[in-house]
Backbone as XML, in Angstrom:
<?xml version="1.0"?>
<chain id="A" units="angstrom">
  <residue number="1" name="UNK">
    <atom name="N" x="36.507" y="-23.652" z="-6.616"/>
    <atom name="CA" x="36.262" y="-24.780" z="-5.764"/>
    <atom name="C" x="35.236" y="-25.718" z="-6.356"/>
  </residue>
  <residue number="2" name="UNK">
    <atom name="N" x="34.849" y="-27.149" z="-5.998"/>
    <atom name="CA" x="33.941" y="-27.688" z="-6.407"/>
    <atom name="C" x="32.666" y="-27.590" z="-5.875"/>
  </residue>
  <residue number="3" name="UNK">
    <atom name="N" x="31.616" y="-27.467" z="-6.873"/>
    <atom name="CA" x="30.323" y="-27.230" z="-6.518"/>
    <atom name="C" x="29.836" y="-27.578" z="-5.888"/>
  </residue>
  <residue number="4" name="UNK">
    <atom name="N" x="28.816" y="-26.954" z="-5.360"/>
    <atom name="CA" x="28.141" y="-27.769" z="-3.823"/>
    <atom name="C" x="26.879" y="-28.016" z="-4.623"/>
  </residue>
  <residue number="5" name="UNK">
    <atom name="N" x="26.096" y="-28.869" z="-3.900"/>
    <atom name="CA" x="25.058" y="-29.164" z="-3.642"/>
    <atom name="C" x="24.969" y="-30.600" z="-4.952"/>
  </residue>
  <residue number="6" name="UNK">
    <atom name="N" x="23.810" y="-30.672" z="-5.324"/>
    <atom name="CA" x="23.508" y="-31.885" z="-6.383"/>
    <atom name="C" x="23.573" y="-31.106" z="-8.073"/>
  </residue>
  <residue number="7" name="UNK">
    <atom name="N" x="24.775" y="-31.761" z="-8.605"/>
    <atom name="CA" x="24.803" y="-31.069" z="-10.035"/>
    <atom name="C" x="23.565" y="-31.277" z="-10.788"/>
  </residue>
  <residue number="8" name="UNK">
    <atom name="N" x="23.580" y="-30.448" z="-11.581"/>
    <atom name="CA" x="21.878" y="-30.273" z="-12.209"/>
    <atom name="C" x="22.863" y="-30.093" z="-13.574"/>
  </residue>
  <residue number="9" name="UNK">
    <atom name="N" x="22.166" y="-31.160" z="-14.576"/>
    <atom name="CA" x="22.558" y="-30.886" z="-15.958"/>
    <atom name="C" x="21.588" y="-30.063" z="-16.731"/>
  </residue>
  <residue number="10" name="UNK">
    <atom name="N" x="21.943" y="-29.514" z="-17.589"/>
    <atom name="CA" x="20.453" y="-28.672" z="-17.885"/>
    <atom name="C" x="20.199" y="-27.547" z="-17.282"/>
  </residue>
  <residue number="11" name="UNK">
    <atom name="N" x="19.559" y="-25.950" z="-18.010"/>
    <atom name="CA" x="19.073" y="-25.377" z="-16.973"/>
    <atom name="C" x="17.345" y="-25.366" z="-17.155"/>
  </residue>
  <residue number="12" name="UNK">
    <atom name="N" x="16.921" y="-26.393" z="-17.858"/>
    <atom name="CA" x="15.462" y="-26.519" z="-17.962"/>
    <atom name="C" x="14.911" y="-27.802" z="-16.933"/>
  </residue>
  <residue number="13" name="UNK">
    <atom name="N" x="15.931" y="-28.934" z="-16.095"/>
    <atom name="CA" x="16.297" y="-29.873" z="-15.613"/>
    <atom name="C" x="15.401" y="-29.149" z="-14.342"/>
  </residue>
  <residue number="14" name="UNK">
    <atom name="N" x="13.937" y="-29.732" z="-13.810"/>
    <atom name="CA" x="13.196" y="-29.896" z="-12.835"/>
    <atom name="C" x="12.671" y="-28.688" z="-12.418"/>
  </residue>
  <residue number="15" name="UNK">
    <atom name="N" x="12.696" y="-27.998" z="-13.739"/>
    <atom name="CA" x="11.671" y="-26.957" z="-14.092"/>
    <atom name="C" x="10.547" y="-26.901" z="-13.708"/>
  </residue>
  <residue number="16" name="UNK">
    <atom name="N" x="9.403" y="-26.934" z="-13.263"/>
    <atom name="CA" x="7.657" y="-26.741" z="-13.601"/>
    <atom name="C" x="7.637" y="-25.224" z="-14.283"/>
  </residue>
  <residue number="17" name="UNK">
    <atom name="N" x="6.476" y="-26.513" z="-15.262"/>
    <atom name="CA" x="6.128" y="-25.058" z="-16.065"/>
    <atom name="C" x="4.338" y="-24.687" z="-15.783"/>
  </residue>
  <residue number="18" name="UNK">
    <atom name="N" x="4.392" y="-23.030" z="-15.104"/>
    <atom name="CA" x="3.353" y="-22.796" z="-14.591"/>
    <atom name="C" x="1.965" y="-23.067" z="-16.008"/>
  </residue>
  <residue number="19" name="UNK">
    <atom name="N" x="0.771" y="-23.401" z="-15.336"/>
    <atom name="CA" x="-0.086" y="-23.312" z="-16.605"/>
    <atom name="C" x="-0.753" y="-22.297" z="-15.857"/>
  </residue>
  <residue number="20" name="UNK">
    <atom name="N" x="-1.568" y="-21.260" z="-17.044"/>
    <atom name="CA" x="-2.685" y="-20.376" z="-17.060"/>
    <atom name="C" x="-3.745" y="-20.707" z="-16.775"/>
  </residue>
  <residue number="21" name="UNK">
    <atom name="N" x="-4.145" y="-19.840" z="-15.369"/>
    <atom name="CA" x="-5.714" y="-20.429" z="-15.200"/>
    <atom name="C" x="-6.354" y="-20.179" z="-16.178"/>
  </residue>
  <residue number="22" name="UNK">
    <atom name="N" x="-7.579" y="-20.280" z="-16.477"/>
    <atom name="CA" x="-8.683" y="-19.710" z="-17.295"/>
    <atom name="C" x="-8.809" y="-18.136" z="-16.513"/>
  </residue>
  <residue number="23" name="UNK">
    <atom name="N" x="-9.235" y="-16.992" z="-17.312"/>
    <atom name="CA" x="-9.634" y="-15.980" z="-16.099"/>
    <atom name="C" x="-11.328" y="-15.986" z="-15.912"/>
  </residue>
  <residue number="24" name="UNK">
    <atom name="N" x="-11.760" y="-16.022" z="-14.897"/>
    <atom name="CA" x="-13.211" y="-16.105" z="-14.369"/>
    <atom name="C" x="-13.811" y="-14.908" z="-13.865"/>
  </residue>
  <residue number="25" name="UNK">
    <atom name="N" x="-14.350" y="-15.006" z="-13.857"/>
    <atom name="CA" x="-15.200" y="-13.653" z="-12.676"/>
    <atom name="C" x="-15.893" y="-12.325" z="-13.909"/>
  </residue>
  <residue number="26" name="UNK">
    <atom name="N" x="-16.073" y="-11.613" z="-13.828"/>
    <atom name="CA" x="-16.651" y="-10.292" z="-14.345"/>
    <atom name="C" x="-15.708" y="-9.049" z="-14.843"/>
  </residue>
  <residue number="27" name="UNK">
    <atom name="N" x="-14.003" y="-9.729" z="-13.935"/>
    <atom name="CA" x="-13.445" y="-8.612" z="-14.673"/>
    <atom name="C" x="-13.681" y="-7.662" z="-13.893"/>
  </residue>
  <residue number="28" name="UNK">
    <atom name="N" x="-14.180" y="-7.570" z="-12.562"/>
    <atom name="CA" x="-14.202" y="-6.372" z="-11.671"/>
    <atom name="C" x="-13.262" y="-6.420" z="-10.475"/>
  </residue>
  <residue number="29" name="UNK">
    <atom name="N" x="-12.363" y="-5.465" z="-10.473"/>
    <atom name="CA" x="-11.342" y="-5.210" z="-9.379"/>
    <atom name="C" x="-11.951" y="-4.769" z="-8.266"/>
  </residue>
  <residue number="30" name="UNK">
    <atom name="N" x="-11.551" y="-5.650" z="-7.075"/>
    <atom name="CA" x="-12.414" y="-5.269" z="-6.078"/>
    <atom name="C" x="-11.117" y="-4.593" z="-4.989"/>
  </residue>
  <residue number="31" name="UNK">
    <atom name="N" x="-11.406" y="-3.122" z="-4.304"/>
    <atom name="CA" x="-10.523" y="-2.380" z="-3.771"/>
    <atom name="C" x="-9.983" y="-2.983" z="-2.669"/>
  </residue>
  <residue number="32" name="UNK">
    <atom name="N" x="-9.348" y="-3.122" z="-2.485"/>
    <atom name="CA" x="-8.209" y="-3.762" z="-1.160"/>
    <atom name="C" x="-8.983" y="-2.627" z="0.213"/>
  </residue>
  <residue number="33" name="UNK">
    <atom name="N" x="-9.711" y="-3.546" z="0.938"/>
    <atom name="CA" x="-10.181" y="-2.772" z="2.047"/>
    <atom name="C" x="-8.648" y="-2.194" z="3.459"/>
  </residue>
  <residue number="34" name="UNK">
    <atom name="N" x="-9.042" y="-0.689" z="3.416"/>
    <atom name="CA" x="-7.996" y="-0.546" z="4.233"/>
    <atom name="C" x="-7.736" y="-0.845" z="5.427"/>
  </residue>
  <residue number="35" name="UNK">
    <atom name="N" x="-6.729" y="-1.340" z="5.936"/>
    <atom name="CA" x="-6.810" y="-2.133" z="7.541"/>
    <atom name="C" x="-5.861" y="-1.176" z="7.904"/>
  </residue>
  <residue number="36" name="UNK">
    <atom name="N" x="-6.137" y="-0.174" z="9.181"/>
    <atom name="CA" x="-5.642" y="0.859" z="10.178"/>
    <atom name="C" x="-5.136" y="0.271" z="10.996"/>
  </residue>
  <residue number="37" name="UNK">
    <atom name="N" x="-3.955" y="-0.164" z="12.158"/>
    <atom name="CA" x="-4.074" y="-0.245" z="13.466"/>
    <atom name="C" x="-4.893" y="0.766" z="14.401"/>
  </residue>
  <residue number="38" name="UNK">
    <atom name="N" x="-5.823" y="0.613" z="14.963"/>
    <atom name="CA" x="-6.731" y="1.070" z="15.640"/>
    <atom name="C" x="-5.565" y="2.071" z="16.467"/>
  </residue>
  <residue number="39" name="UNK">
    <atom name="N" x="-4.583" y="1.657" z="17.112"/>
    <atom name="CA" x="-3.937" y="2.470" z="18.264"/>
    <atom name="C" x="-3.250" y="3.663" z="17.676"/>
  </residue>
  <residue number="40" name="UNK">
    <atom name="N" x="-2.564" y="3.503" z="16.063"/>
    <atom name="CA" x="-2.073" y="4.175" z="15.375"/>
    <atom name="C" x="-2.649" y="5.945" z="16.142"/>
  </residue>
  <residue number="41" name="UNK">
    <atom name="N" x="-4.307" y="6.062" z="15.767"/>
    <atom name="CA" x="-4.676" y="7.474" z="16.540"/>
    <atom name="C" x="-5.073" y="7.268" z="17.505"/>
  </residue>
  <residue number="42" name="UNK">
    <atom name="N" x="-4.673" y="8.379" z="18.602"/>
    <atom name="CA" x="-5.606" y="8.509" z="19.754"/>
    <atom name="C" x="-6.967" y="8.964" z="19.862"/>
  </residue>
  <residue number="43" name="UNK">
    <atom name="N" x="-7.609" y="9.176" z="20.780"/>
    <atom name="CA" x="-8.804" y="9.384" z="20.760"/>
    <atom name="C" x="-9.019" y="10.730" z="20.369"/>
  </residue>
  <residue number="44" name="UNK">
    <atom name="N" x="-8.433" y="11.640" z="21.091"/>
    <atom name="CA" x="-8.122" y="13.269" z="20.688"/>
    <atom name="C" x="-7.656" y="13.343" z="19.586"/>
  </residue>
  <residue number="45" name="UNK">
    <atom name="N" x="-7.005" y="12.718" z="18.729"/>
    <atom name="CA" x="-6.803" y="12.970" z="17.829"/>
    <atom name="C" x="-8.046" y="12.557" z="16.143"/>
  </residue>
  <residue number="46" name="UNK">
    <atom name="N" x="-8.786" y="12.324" z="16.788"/>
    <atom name="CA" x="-9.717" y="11.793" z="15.906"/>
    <atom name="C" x="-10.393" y="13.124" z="14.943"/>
  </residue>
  <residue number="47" name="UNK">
    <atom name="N" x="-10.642" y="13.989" z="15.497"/>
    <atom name="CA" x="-11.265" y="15.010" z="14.727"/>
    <atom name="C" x="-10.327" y="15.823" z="14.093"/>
  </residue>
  <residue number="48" name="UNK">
    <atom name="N" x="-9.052" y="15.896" z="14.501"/>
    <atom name="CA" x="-7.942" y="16.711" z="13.501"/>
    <atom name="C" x="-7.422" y="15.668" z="12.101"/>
  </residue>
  <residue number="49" name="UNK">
    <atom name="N" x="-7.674" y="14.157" z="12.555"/>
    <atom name="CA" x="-7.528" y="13.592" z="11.806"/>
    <atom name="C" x="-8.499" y="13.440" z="10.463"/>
  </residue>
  <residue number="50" name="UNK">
    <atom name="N" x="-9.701" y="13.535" z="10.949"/>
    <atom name="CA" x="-10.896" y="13.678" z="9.781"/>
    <atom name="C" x="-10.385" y="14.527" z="9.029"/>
  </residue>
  <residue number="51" name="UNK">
    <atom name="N" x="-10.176" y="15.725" z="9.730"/>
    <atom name="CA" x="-9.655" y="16.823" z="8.862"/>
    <atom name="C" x="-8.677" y="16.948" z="7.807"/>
  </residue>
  <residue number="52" name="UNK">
    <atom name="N" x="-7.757" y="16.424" z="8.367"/>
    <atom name="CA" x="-6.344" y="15.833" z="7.740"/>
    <atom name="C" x="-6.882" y="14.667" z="5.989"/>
  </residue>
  <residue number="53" name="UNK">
    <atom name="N" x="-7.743" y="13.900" z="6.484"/>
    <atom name="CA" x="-8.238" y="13.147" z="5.609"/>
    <atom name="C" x="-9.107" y="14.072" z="4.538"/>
  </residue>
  <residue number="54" name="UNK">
    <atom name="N" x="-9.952" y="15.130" z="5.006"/>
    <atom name="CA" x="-10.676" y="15.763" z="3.977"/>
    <atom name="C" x="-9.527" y="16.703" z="2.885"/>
  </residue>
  <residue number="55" name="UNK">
    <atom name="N" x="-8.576" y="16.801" z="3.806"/>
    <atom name="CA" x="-7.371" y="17.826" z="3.267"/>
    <atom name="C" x="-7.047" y="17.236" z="2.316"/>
  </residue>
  <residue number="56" name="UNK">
    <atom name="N" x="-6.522" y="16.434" z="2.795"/>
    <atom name="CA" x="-5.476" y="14.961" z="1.766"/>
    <atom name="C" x="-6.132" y="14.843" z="0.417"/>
  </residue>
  <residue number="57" name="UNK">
    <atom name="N" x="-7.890" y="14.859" z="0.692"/>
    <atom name="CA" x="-8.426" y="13.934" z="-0.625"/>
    <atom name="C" x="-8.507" y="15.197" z="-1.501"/>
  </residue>
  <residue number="58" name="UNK">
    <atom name="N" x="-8.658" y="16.720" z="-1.221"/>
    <atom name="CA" x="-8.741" y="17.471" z="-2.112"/>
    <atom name="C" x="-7.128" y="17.820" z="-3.004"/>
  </residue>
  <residue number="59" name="UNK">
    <atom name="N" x="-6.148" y="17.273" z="-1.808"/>
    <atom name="CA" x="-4.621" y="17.751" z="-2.340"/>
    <atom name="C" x="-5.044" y="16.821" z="-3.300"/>
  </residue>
  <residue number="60" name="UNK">
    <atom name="N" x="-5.085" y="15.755" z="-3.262"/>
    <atom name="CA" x="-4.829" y="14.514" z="-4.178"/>
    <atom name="C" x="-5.639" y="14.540" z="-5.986"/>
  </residue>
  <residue number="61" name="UNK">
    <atom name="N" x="-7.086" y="15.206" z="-5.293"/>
    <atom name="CA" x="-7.729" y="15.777" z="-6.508"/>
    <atom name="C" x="-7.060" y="16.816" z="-7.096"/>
  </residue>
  <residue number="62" name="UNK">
    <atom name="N" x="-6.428" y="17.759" z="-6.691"/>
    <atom name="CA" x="-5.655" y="18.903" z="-7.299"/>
    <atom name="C" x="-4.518" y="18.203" z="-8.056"/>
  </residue>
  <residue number="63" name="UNK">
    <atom name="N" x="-4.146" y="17.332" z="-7.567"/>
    <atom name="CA" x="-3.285" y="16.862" z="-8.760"/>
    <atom name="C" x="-1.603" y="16.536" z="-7.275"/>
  </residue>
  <residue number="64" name="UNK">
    <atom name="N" x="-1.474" y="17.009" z="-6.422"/>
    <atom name="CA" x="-0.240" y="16.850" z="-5.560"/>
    <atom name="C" x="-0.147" y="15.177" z="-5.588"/>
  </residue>
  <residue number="65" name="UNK">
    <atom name="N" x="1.734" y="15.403" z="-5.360"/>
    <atom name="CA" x="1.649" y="13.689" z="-5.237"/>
    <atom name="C" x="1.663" y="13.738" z="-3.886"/>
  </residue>
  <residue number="66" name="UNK">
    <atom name="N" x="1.901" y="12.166" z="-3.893"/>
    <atom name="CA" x="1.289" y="11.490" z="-2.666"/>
    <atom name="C" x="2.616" y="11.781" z="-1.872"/>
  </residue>
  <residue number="67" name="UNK">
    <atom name="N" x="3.895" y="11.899" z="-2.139"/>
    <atom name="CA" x="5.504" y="11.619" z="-1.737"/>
    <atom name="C" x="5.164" y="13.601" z="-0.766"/>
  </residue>
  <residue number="68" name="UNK">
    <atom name="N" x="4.450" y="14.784" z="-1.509"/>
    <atom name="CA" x="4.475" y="15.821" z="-0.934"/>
    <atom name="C" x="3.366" y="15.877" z="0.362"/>
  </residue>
  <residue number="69" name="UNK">
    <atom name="N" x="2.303" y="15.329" z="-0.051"/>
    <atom name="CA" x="1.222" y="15.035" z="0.871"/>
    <atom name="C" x="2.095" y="14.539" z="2.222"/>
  </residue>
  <residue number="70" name="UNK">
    <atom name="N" x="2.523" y="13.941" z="1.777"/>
    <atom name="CA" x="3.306" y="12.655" z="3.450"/>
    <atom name="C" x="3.976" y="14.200" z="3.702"/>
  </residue>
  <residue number="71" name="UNK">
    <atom name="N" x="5.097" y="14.807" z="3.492"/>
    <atom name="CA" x="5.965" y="15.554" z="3.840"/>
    <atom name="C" x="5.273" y="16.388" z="4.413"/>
  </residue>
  <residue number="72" name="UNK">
    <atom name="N" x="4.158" y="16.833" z="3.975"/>
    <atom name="CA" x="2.827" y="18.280" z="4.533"/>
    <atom name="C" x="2.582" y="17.667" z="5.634"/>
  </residue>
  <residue number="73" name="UNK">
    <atom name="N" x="1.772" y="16.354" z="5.815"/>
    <atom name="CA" x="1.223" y="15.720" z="6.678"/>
    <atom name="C" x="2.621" y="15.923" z="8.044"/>
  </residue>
  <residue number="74" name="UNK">
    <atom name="N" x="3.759" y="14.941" z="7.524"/>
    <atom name="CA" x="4.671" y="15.102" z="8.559"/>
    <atom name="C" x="5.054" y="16.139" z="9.464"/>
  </residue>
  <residue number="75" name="UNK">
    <atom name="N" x="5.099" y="17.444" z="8.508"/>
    <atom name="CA" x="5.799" y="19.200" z="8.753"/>
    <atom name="C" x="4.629" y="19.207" z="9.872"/>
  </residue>
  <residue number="76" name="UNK">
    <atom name="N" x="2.792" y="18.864" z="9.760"/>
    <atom name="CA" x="2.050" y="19.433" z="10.819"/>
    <atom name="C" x="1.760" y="18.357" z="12.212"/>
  </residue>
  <residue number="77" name="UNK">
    <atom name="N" x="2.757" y="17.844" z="12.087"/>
    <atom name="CA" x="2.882" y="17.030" z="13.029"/>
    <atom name="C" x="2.638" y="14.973" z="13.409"/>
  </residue>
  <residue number="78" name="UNK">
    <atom name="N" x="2.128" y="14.282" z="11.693"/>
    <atom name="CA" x="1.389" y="13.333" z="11.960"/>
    <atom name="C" x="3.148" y="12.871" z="11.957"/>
  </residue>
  <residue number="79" name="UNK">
    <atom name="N" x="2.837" y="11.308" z="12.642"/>
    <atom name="CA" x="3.834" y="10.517" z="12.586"/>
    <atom name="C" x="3.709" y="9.627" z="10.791"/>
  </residue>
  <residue number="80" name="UNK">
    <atom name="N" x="5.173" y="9.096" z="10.234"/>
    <atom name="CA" x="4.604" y="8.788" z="9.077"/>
    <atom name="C" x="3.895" y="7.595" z="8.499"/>
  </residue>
  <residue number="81" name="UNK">
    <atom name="N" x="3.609" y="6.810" z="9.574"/>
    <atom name="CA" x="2.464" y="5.698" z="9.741"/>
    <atom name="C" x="1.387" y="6.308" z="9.590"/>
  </residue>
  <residue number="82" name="UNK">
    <atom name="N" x="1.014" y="7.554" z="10.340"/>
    <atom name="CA" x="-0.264" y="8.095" z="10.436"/>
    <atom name="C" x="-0.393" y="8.292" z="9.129"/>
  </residue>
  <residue number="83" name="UNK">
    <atom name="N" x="0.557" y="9.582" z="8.535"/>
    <atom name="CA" x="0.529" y="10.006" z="6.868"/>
    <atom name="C" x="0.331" y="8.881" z="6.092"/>
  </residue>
  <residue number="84" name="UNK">
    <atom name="N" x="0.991" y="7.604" z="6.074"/>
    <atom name="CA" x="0.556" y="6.750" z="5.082"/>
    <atom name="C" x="-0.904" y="6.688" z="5.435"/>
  </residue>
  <residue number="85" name="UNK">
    <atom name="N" x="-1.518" y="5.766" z="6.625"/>
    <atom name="CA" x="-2.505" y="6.144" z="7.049"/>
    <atom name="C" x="-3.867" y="7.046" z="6.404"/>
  </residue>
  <residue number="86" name="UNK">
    <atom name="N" x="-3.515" y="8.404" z="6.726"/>
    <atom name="CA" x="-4.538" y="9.182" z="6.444"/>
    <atom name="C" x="-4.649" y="9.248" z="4.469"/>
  </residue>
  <residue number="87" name="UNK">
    <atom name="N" x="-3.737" y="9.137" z="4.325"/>
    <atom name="CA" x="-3.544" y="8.936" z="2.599"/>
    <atom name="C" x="-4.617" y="7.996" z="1.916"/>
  </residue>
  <residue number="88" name="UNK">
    <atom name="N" x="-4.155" y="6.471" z="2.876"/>
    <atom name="CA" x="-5.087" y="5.500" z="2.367"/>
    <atom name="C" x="-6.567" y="5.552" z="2.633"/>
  </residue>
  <residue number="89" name="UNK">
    <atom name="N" x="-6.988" y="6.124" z="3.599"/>
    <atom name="CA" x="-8.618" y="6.671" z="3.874"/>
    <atom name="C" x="-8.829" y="7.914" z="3.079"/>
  </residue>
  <residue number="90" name="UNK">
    <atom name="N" x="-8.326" y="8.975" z="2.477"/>
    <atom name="CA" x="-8.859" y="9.572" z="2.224"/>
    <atom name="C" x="-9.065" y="8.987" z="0.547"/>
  </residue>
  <residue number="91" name="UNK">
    <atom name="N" x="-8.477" y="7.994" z="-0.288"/>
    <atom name="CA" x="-8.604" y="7.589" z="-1.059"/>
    <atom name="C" x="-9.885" y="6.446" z="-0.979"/>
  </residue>
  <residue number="92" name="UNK">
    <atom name="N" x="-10.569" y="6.521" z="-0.198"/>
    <atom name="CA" x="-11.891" y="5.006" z="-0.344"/>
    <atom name="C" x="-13.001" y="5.910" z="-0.292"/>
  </residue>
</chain>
């Protein structure tokens, strides 16, 4: 069929070509602060959750990935918002 829209000759035809900033700063990566939904835990659940978090950070030091962690987390009951969740706190 015939082409739609406005023929473009060229495929370099209204291009921009990005330029390179300069890079600035010190060169220090600054950690992406983690943002929780607050409702995500309940209140009762706050101290099994610490726990969960101290768990997590030693699996993680032992070397477990993160894909088995979620599955552990899930098997003892967290939902897998929570598991992502407790993953990302026990890493800061």
């Amino acid at each position: 069929g015939p082409a739609r829209g406005p023929a473009t000759i060229g495929s370099a035809a209204g291009k921009k070509v990005a330029k390179r900033k300069p890079i600035t700063g010190d060169g220090k990566v600054r950690k992406a602060k983690v943002m929780i939904d607050p409702d995500l835990f309940d209140n009762d659940e706050l101290a099994d959750k610490n726990a969960a978090i101290d768990w997590t950070r030693s699996a993680l030091k032992e070397g477990q990935s993160e894909r088995s962690i979620l599955m552990q987390l899930q098997t003892t009951g967290w939902s897998a918002p929570q598991s992502r969740a407790i993953i990302d706190l026990s890493k800061q």
